[in-house]
PASE-29975 format. One record per residue (C-alpha): residue in three letters; y, z, x. Coordinates in nm, 2 decimals, padded with zeros to 4 digits. Example, Ala and Ser with C-alpha at 12.3 -4.5 7.8 and 13.67 -1.06 7.14 Angstrom:
<pts>
PT   fifi        y        z        x
PT    ALA   -00.45    00.78    01.23
PT    SER   -00.11    00.71    01.37
</pts>
This chain:
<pts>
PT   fifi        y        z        x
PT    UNK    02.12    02.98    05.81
PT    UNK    02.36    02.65    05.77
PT    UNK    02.71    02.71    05.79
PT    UNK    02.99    02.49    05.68
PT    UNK    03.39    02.56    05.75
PT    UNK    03.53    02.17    05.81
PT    UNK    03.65    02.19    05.46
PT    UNK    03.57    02.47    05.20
PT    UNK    03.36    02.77    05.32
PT    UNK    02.94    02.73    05.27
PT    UNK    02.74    02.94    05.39
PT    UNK    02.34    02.95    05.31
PT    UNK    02.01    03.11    05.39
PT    UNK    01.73    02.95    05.28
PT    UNK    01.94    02.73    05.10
PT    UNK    02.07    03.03    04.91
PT    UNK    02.45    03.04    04.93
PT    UNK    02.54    03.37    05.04
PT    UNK    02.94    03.30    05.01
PT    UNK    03.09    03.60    04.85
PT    UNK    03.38    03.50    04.56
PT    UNK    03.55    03.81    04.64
PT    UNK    03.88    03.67    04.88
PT    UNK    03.82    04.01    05.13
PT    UNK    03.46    03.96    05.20
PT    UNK    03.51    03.61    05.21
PT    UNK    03.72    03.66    05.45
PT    UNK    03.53    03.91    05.63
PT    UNK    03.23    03.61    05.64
PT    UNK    03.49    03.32    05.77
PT    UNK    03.52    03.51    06.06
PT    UNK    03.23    03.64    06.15
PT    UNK    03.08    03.27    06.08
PT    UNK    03.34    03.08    06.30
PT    UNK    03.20    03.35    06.60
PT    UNK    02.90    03.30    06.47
PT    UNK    02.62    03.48    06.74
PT    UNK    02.94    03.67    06.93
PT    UNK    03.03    04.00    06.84
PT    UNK    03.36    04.03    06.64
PT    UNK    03.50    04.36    06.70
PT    UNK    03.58    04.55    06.44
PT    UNK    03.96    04.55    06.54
PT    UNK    04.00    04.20    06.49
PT    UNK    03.84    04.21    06.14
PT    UNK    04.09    04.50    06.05
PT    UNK    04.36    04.27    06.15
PT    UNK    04.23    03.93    06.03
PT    UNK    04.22    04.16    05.68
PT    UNK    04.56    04.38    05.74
PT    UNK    04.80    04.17    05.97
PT    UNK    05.06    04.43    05.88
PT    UNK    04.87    04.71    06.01
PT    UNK    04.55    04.88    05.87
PT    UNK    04.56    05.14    05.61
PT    UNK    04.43    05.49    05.59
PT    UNK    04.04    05.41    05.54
PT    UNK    04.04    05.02    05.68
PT    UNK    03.66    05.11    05.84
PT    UNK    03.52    05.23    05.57
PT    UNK    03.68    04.95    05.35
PT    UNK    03.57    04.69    05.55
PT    UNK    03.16    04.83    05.57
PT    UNK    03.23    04.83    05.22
PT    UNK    03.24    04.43    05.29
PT    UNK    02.99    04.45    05.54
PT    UNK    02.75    04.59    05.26
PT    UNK    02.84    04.36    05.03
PT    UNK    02.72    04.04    05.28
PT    UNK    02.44    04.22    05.32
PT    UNK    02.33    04.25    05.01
PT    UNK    02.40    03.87    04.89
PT    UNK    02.19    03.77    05.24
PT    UNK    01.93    04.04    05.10
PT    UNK    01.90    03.80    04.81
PT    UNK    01.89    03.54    04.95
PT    UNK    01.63    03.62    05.19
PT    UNK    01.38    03.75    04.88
PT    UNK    01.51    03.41    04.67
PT    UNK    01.37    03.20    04.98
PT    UNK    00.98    03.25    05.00
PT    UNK    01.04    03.61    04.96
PT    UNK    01.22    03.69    05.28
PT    UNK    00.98    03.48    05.46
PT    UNK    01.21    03.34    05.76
PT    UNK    01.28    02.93    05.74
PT    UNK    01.36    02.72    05.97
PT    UNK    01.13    02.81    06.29
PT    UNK    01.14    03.17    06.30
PT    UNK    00.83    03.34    06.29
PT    UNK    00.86    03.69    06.16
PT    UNK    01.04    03.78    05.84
PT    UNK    01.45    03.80    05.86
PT    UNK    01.65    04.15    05.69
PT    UNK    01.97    04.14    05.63
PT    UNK    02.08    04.41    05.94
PT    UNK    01.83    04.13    06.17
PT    UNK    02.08    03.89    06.00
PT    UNK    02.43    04.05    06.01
PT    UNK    02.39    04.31    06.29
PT    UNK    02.58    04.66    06.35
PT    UNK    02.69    04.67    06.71
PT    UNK    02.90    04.93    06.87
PT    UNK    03.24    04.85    06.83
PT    UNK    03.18    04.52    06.57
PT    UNK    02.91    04.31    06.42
PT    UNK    02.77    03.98    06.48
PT    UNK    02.62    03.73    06.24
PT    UNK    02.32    03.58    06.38
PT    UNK    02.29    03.21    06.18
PT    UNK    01.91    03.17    06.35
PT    UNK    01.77    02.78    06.43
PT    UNK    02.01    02.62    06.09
PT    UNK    02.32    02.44    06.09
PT    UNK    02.66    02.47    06.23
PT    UNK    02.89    02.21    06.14
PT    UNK    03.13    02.34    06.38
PT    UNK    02.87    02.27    06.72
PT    UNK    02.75    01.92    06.51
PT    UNK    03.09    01.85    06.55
PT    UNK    03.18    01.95    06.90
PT    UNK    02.85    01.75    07.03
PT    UNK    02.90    01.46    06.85
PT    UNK    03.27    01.46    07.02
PT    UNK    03.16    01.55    07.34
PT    UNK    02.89    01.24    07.35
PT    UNK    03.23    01.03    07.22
PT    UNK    03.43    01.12    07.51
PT    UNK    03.14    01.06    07.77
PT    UNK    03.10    00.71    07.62
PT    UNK    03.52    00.65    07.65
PT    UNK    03.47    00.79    08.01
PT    UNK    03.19    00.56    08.09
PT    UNK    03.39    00.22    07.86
PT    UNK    03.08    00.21    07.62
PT    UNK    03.33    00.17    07.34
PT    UNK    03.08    00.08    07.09
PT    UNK    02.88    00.43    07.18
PT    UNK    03.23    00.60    07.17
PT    UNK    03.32    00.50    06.79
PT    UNK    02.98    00.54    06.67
PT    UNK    02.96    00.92    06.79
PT    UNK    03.32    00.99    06.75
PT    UNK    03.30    00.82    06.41
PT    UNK    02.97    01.09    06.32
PT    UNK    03.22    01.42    06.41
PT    UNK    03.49    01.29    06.23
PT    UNK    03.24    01.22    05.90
PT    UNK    03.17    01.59    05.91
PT    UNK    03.48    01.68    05.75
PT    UNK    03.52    01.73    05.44
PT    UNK    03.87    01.88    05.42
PT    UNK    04.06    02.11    05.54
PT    UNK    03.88    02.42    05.80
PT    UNK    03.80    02.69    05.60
PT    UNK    03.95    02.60    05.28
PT    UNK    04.00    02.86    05.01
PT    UNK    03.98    03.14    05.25
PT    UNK    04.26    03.39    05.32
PT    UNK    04.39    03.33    05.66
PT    UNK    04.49    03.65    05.87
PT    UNK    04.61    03.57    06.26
PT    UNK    04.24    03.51    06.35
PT    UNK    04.17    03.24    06.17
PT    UNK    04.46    03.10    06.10
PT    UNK    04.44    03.06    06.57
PT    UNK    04.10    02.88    06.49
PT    UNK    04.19    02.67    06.20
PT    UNK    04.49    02.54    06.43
PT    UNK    04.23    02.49    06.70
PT    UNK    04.00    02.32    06.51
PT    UNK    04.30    02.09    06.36
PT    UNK    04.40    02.00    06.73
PT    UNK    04.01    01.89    06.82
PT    UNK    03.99    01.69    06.49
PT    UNK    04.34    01.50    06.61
PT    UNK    04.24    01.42    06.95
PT    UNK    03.87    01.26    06.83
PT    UNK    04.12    01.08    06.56
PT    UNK    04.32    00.95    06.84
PT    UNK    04.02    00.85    07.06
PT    UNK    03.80    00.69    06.78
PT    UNK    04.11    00.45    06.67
PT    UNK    04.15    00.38    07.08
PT    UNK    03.77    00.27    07.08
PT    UNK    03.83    00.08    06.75
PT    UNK    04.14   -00.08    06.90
PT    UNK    03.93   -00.15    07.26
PT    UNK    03.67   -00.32    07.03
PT    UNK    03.91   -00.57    06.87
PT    UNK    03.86   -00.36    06.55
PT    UNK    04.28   -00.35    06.50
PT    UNK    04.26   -00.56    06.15
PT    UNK    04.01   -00.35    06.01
PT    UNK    04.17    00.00    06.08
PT    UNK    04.52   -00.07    05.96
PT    UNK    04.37   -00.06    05.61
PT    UNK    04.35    00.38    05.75
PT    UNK    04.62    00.39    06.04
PT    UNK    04.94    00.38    05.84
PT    UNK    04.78    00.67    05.60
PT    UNK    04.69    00.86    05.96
PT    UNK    05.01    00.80    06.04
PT    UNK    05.20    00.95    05.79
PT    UNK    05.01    01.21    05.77
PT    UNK    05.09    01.33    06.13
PT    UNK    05.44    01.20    06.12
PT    UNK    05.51    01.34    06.47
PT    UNK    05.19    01.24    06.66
PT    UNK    05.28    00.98    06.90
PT    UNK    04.94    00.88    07.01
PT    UNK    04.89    00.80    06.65
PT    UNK    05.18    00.61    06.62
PT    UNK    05.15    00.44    06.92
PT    UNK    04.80    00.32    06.84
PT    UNK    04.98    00.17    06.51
PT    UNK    05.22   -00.02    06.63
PT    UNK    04.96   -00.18    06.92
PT    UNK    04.76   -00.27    06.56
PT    UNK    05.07   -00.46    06.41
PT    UNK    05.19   -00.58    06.73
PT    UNK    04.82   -00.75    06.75
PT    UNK    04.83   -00.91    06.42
PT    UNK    05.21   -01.01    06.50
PT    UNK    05.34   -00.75    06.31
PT    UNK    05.62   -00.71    06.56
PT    UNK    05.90   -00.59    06.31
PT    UNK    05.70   -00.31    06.13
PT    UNK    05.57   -00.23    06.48
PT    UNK    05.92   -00.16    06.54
PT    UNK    05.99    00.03    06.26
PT    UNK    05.70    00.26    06.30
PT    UNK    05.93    00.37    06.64
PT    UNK    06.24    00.39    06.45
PT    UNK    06.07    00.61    06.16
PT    UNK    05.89    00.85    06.45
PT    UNK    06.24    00.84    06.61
PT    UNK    06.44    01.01    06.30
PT    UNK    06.19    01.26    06.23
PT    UNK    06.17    01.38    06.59
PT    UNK    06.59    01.38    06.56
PT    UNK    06.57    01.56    06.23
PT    UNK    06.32    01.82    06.29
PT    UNK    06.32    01.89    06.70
PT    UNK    06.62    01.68    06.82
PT    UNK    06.41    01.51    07.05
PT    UNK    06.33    01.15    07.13
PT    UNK    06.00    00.96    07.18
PT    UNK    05.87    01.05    07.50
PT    UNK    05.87    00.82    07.77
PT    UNK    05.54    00.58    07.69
PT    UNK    05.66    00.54    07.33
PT    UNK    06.01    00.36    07.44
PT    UNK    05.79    00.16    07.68
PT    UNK    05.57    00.03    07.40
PT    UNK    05.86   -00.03    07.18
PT    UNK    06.02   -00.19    07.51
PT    UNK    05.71   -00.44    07.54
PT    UNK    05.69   -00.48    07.19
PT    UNK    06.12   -00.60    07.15
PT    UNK    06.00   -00.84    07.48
PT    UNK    05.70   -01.00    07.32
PT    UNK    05.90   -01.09    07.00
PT    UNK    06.16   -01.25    07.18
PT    UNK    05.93   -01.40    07.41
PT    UNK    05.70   -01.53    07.11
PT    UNK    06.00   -01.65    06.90
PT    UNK    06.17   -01.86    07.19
PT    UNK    05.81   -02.01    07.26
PT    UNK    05.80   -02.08    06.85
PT    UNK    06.19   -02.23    06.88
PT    UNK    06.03   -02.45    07.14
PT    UNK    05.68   -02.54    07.00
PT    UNK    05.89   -02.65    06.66
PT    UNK    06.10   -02.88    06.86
PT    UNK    05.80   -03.03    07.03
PT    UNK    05.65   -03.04    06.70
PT    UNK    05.34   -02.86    06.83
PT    UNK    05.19   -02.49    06.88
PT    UNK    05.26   -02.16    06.72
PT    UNK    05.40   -02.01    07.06
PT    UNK    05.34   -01.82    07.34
PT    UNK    05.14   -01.55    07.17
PT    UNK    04.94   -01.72    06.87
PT    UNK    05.02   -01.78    06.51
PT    UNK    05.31   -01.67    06.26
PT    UNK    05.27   -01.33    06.12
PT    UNK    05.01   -01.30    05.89
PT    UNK    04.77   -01.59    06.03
PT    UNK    04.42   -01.60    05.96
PT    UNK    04.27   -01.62    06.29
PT    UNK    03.87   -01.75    06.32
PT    UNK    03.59   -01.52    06.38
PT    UNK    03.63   -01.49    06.75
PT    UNK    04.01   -01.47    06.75
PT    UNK    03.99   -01.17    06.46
PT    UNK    03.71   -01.00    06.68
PT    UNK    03.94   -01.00    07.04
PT    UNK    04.27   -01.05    06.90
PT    UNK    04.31   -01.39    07.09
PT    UNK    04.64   -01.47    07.18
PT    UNK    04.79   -01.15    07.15
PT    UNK    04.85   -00.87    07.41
PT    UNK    04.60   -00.53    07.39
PT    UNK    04.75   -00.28    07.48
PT    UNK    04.60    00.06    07.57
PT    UNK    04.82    00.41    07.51
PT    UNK    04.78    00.66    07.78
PT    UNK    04.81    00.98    07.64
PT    UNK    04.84    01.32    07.82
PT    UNK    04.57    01.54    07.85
PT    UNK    04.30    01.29    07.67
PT    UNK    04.04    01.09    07.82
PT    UNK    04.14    00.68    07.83
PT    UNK    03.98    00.35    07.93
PT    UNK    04.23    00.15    08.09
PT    UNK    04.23   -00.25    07.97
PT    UNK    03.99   -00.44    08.20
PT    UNK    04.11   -00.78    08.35
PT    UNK    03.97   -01.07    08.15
PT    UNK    03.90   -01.40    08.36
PT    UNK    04.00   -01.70    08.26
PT    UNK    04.39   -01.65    08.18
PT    UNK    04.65   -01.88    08.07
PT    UNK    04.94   -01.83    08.28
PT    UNK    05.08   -01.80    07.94
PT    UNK    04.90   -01.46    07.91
PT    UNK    04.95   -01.38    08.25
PT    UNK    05.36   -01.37    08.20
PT    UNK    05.24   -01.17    07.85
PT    UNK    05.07   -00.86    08.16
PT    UNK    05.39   -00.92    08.36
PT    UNK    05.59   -00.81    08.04
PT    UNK    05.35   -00.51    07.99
PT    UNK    05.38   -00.41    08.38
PT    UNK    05.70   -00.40    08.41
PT    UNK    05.77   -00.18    08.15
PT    UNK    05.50    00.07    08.24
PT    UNK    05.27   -00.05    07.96
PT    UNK    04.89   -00.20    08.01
PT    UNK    04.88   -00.52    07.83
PT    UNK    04.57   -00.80    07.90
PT    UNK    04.44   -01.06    07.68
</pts>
């Protein structure tokens, strides 16, 4: 059986879709497909279906569902080589083998198929071992794969009820922390041109995510972007004041402390460099430079910076041999205001 919630609900055996249209057994499916090989008791299904309380005759209601499933995997087991199993299995599947009565629930057994859900949380799992190890180019590659498996949003078109609505929200939170460590590899990689084509879109999206917007304004700051890096602060700054009355936390004043000291740093360098008639300043070229191959690539002449977020597995910037003493008064800006910055 292949099951597919990271976007609208599929599910098929034998590549017949057994997704009811009806929204209650739908439902009823969602939820026994997100526990998919656990058994869901039959309480929880009475509430994912009646959140306000069951009604008089909720059980037999709801094996009224259970039938119904039953009956389209029934169908779908005769459609595909006549209820001959797929997929490894050996002896012939029925529909109570497939969506079993248990006491006290039922438990939908998907058999050797797909679960987008598990592609997912391997393919992020492998991501996160690579950040922890600083193979950054393994990290956006598998990262990059879980984050290709959505197609929208979890369980679209299905009727939420507490359950699922506690799932959806916990599938939301995974997606956003592989979001925030892919763009961290991408960043670590040199990649910081290339993703601000997505970043600002990201961004606005999760207005309130500061790891998000941090990891957007270390993109403009590297392709000297300084005063929309700056805004970016000021825009996560009035929607924290109009909907929590909070301020940035701690690591985003930092960043938008480093980012107010390279500026100034980089525009006294250029005040000096056009007096001497010669270089574009401390930190590189004028916004908006075209920078060679290599310099794209590393973001030569311009400080990385890496966010540390709570909770979320980071690489720290790794010292680069070979520095200017220009670059090394750019780390000394970065250390003192809490920030890692290397070139």
């Amino acid at each position: 059986m292949d099951v597919h919630v990271l976007g609208g609900l599929t599910v098929r055996e034998g590549g017949v879709s057994i997704t009811p249209t009806a929204a209650a057994p739908r439902q009823v499916l969602a939820l026994l497909a997100a526990f998919a090989g656990q058994v869901v008791p039959v309480t929880v299904l009475t509430e994912e279906l009646w959140p306000s309380g069951a009604p008089r005759g909720a059980r037999t209601e709801l094996a009224t569902h259970i039938a119904e499933l039953r009956a389209l995997i029934a169908r779908a087991l005769h459609e595909s080589e006549d209820g001959e199993a797929t997929g490894g299995w050996t002896e012939r599947r029925t529909a109570d083998a497939v969506l079993v009565s248990l006491p006290g629930g039922y438990r939908l057994d998907t058999g050797v198929g797909v679960h987008d859900i598990g592609q997912f949380e391997r393919a992020a799992g492998a991501g996160y071992r690579a950040m922890d190890t600083g193979d950054l180019g393994r990290a956006s590659l598998r990262l990059g794969e879980a984050l290709a498996l959505w197609r929208g949003e979890p369980y679209a078109g299905v009727a939420a009820g507490p359950c699922l609505r506690r799932e959806i929200e916990r599938l939301e939170t995974a997606r956003l922390s592989v979001l925030d460590q892919w763009v961290e590899a991408q960043l670590g990689l040199g990649r910081h041109e290339e993703i601000l084509s997505e970043l600002p879109g990201l961004a606005a999206r999760y207005a309130t995510n500061e790891p998000l917007q941090a990891h957007l304004m270390v993109a403009l700051l590297r392709c000297g972007r300084h005063e929309e890096a700056l805004a970016v602060y000021e825009r996560l700054r009035t929607v924290l004041q109009r909907e929590s009355g909070m301020e940035p936390s701690a690591r985003l004043r930092r960043l938008q402390h480093s980012v107010l000291a390279v500026r100034h740093t980089r525009v006294g360098a250029g005040s000096g460099a056009s007096r001497a008639g010669g270089s574009a300043g401390l930190f590189g070229a004028a916004p908006g430079y075209a920078p060679g191959a290599a310099g794209s690539a590393r973001g030569e002449g311009v400080p990385t910076v890496t966010w540390y977020g709570s909770a979320l597995p980071r690489v720290p910037a790794q010292p680069q041999p070979g520095r200017t003493d220009a670059a090394a008064g750019g780390a000394a800006v970065g250390a003192a205001t809490g920030v890692a910055m290397a070139v």
